[in-house]
C-alpha positions in Angstrom: -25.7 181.8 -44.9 -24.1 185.0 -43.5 -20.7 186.4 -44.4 -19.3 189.8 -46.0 -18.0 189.4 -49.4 -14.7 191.4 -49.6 -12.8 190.2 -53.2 -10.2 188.3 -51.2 -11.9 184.7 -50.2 -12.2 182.3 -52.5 -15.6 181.5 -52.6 -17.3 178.0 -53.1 -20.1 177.2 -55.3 -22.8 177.7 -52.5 -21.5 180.9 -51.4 -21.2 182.4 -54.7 -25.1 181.1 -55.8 -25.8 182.3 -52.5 -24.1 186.0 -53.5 -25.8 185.9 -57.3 -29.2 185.4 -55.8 -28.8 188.2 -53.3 -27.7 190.4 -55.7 -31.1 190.8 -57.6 -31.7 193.0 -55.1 -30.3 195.8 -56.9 -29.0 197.5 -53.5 -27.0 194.4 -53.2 -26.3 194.3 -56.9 -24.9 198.0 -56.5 -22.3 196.8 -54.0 -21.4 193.2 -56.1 -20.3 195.4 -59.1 -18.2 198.1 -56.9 -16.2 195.5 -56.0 -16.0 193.4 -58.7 -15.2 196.5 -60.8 -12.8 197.1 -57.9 -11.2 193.9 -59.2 -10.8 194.7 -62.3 -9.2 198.1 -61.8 -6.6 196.2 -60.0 -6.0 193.4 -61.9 -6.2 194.5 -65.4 -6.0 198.0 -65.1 -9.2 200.5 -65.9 -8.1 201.1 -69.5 -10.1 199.5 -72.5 -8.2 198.1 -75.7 -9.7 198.0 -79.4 -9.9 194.4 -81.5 -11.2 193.7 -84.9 -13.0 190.4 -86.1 -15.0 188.6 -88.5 -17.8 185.7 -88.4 -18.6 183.3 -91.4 -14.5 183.2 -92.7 -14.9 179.0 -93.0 -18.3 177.1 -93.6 -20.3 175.7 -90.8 -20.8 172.2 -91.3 -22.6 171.8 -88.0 -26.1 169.9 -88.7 -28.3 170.1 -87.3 -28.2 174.1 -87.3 -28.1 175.4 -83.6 -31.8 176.4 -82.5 -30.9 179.8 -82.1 -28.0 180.6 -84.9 -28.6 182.6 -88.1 -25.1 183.5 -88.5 -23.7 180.2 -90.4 -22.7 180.4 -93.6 -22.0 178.4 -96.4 -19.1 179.4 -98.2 -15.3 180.0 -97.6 -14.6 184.3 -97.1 -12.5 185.1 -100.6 -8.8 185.1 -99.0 -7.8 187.8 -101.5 -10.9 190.1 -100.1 -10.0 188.8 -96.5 -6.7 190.2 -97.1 -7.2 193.2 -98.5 -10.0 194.0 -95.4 -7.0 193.2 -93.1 -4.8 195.6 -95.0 -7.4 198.0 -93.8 -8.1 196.8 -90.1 -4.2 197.3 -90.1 -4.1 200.9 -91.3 -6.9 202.1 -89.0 -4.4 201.3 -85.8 -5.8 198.0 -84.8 -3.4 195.3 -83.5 -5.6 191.9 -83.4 -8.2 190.2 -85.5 -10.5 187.4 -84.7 -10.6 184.5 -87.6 -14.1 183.3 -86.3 -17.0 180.5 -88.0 -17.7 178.3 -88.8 -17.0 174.7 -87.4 -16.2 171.1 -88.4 -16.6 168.4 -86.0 -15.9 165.4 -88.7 -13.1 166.4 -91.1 -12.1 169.7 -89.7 -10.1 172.3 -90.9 -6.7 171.9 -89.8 -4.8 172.4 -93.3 -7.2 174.8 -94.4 -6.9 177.1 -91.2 -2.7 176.5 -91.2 -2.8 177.6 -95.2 -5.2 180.7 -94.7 -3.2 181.8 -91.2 -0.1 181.5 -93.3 -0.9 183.9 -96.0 -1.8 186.3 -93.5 1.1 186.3 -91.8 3.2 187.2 -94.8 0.5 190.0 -95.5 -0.1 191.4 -92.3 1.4 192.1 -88.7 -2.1 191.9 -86.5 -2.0 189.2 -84.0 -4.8 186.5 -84.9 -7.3 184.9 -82.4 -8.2 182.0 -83.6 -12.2 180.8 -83.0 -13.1 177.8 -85.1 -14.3 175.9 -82.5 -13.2 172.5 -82.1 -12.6 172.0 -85.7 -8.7 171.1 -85.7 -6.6 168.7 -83.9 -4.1 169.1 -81.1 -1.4 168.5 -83.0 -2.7 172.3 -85.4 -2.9 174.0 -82.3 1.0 173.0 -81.8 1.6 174.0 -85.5 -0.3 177.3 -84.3 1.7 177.9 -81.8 4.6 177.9 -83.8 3.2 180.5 -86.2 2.9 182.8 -83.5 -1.3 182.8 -82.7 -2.7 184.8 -79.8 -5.1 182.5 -78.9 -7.9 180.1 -79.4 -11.2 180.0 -78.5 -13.6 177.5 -77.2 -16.8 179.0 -76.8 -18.6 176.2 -74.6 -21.6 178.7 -74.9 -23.9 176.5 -72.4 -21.9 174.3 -69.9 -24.6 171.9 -69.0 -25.5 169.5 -70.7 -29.0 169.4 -71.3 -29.3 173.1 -72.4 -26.4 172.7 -74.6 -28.2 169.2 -76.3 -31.2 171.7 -76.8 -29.5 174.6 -78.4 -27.0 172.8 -80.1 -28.4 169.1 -81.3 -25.5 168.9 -84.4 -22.7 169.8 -81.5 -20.4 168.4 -79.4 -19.9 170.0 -75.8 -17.2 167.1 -74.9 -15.4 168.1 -78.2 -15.6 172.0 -77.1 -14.5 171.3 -73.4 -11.7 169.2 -74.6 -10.5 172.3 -76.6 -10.2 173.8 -73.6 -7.8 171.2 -72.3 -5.8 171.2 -75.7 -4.6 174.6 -75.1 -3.8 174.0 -71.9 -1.3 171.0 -72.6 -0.3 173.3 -75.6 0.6 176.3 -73.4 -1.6 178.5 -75.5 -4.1 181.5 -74.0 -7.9 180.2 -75.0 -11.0 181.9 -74.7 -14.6 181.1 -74.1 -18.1 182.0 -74.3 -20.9 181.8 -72.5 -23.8 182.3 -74.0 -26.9 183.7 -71.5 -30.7 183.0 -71.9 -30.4 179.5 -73.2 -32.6 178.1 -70.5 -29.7 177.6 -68.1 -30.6 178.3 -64.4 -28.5 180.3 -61.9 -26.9 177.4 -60.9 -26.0 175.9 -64.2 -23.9 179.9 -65.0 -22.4 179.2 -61.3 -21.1 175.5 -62.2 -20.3 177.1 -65.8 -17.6 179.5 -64.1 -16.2 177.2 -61.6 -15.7 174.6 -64.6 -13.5 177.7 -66.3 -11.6 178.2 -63.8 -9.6 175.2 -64.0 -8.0 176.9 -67.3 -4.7 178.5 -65.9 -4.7 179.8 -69.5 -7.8 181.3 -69.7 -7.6 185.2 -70.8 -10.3 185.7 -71.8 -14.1 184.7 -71.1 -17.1 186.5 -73.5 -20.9 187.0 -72.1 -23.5 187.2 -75.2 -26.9 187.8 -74.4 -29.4 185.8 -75.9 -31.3 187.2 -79.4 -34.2 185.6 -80.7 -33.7 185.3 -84.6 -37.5 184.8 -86.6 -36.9 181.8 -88.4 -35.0 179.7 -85.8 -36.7 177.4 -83.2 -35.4 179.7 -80.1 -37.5 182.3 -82.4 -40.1 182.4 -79.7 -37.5 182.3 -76.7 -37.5 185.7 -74.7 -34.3 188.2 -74.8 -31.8 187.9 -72.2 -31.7 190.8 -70.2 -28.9 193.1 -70.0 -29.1 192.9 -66.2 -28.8 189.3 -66.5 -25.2 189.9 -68.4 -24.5 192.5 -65.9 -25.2 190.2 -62.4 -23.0 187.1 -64.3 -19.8 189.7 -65.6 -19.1 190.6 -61.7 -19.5 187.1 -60.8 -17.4 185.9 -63.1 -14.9 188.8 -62.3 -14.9 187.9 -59.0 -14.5 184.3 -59.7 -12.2 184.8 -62.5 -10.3 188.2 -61.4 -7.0 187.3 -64.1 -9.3 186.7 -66.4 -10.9 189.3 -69.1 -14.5 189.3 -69.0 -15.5 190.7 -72.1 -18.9 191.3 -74.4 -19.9 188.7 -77.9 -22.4 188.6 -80.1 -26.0 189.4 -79.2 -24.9 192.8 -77.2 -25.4 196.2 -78.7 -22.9 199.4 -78.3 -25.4 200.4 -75.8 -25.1 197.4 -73.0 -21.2 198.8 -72.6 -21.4 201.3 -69.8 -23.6 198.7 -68.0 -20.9 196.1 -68.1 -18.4 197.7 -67.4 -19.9 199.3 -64.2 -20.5 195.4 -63.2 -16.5 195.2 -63.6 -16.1 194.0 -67.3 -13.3 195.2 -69.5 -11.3 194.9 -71.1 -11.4 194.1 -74.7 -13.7 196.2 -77.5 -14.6 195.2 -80.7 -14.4 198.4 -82.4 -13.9 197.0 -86.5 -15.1 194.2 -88.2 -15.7 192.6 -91.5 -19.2 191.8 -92.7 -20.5 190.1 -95.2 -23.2 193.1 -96.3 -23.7 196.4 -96.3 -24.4 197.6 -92.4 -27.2 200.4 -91.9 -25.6 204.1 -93.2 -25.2 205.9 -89.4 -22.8 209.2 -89.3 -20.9 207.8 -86.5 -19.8 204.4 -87.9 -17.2 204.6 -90.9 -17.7 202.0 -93.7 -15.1 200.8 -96.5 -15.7 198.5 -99.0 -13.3 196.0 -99.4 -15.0 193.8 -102.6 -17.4 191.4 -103.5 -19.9 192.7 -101.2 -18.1 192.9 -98.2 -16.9 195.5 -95.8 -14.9 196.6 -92.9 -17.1 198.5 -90.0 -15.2 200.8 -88.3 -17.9 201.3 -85.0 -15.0 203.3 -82.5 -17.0 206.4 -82.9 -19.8 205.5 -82.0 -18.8 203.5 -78.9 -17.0 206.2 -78.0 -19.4 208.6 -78.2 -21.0 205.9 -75.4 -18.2 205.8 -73.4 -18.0 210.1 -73.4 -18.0 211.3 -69.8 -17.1 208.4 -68.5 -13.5 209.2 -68.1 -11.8 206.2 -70.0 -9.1 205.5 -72.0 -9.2 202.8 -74.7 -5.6 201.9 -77.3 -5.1 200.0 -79.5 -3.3 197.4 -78.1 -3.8 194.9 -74.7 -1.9 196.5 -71.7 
C-alpha cells in the first residue's frame, strides 16, 4: 500500500491499520501526530478546558469484579458530603462534574440517579456528565435530558468481544454498545472509553474507532492506559505504554477529527504533554473528589469536605507540566 496521508481522505480500515503500523517507526510517528495535532488545532481549537469528577458515587453491583478493577465500591457517596464537595468544585471556577461508578446491569439505577441529579441541580449550577454505564433505561436518559445533562457516557472500554469477555466476565458489551445507540435516538452528546493494554491487537483499537464513529453524537472519546493493580487477576499483565496511548489519540483524531480525544483513568499528570503532541485535547480533569486522603504534594491543594473525603484540586501541578508549552486552558468548553 502506498499513499500520502494528508487529514482530508477518509480513510478505510486497511489504510488506517496500514498508517498505525507504520507509525511505530517513530519518524513516521513524528509526522502522524503533526497532522493529527494539526487536526485538532482546527477543529477544536488549541485551547485546553478544566472538568471535575468523582468515581465510586453509586455501588458497583457488577459480579464478577472486572479482572483488572480495584476502584468499585460498595456503598452510596453521602449526598449531603457530595454536595457540599460540589459547593467547592463550584467556588474554585470549575463548570462540569462527572457523576461516575458504579454500575447496575439487573435493577439499575434510574430513580436513584434522577433523585440524586435532582438535588444537585437545586444546589449547584455545574453541568453534570453522567457515567453510570448502562445502568438506566432509555426512557431516564429522556427524563435526563429534560433536566438539562451534558452528557452520558458509555465506556465500551474493549470493543471486541473476546477481550472484553476476559476483562469484564460480570459485563455486558451489547448492553454498553446499546448505550451508545440510546443517546443517539435521545439526541444527547455520549462519551466513551477505550481502555488500552487489555490484550486487544492493533486491529481490534482500529475496528474499535470505526465502530465509534457511527455516533454523530459522540464528543467525546477517553484513552486509559492499562495499570496492573496487585490483587486483581490482570495483576500480572504488563503496563500499557504511553506510546501506545500516544500512536491510538492521533489515530483516533484523525478518524474522529469532531470528536475530543481526551485522557481517563490509568494516566498520570505526566503522559499530558505526550498526548497532546499526538493531537489530544481537549478536556483536563483538574479537581476531583476522593474517597481518602491523596499523598500531601505542595502543588496539589486539598479540602476536606467530611466523612473522609476530599476535593483534589491538581491544576497546579498540571500546569506546572504544561509551563513552556504556550497553552491556554478555562474553565469552560470553547
Amino acid at each position: 500500500m502506498d499513499f500520502k496521508l494528508t487529514g482530508e481522505q477518509e480513510l478505510t480500515r486497511e489504510q488506517a491499520l496500514f498508517v498505525l503500523e507504520k507509525a511505530r517507526n517513530p519518524e513516521q510517528a513524528y509526522e502522524l501526530f503533526a497532522l493529527a495535532s494539526q487536526i485538532r488545532d482546527r477543529v477544536s481549537g488549541k485551547a485546553l478546558w478544566w472538568s471535575s469528577g468523582s468515581g465510586g458515587i453509586f455501588p458497583c453491583r457488577v459480579k464478577p469484579r472486572c479482572s483488572y478493577c480495584t476502584f468499585y465500591t460498595e456503598t452510596m457517596f453521602p449526598t449531603d458530603v457530595l454536595l457540599k464537595g460540589l459547593e467547592c468544585i463550584e467556588g474554585l471556577g470549575i463548570q462540569q462534574f462527572h457523576i461516575s461508578g458504579g454500575t447496575d446491569l439487573k435493577e439499575g439505577y434510574d430513580e436513584q440517579l434522577l433523585e440524586l441529579v435532582r438535588k444537585i441541580k437545586a444546589h449547584s449550577g455545574l453541568k453534570l456528565e453522567i457515567n453510570l454505564g448502562p445502568s438506566f433505561q432509555k426512557e431516564t436518559i429522556l427524563e435526563l435530558k429534560k433536566l438539562g445533562i451534558d452528557s452520558i457516557t458509555s465506556s465500551l472500554e474493549s470493543n471486541a468481544p473476546e477481550v472484553f469477555a476476559a476483562a469484564k466476565p460480570g459485563d455486558s458489551l451489547g448492553r454498553w454498545r446499546e448505550l451508545l445507540q440510546f443517546c443517539e435516538e435521545a439526541d444527547i452528546p455520549s462519551r466513551s472509553m477505550m481502555l488500552l493494554g487489555l490484550g486487544e491487537t492493533d486491529e481490534d483499537r482500529i475496528d474499535h474507532l470505526f465502530f465509534m464513529k457511527q455516533f454523530r453524537n459522540l464528543y467525546q472519546l477517553r484513552l486509559s492506559r492499562f495499570m496492573p493493580f496487585p490483587g486483581t487477576p490482570y495483576q500480572d499483565r504488563p503496563r500499557c505504554s504511553p506510546w501506545e496511548t500516544a500512536l491510538i489519540t492521533a489515530m483516533a483524531r484523525i478518524l474522529l477529527p469532531n470528536t475530543e480525544i481526551c485522557l481517563a483513568a490509568g494516566n498520570s499528570t505526566d503522559d499530558i504533554p505526550l498526548w497532546y503532541l499526538a493531537g489530544g485535547g481537549n478536556q483536563l480533569l483538574g479537581v476531583s473528589i476522593a474517597r481518602k486522603a491523596p499523598p500531601r504534594a505542595s502543588d496539589i491543594d486539598i479540602y476536606e469536605i467530611g466523612e473522609g473525603a476530599y476535593v483534589v484540586d491538581k491544576r497546579r501541578q498540571i500546569e506546572r507540566v504544561l509551563a513552556g508549552m504556550n497553552l491556554e486552558v478555562t474553565a469552560f468548553r470553547r
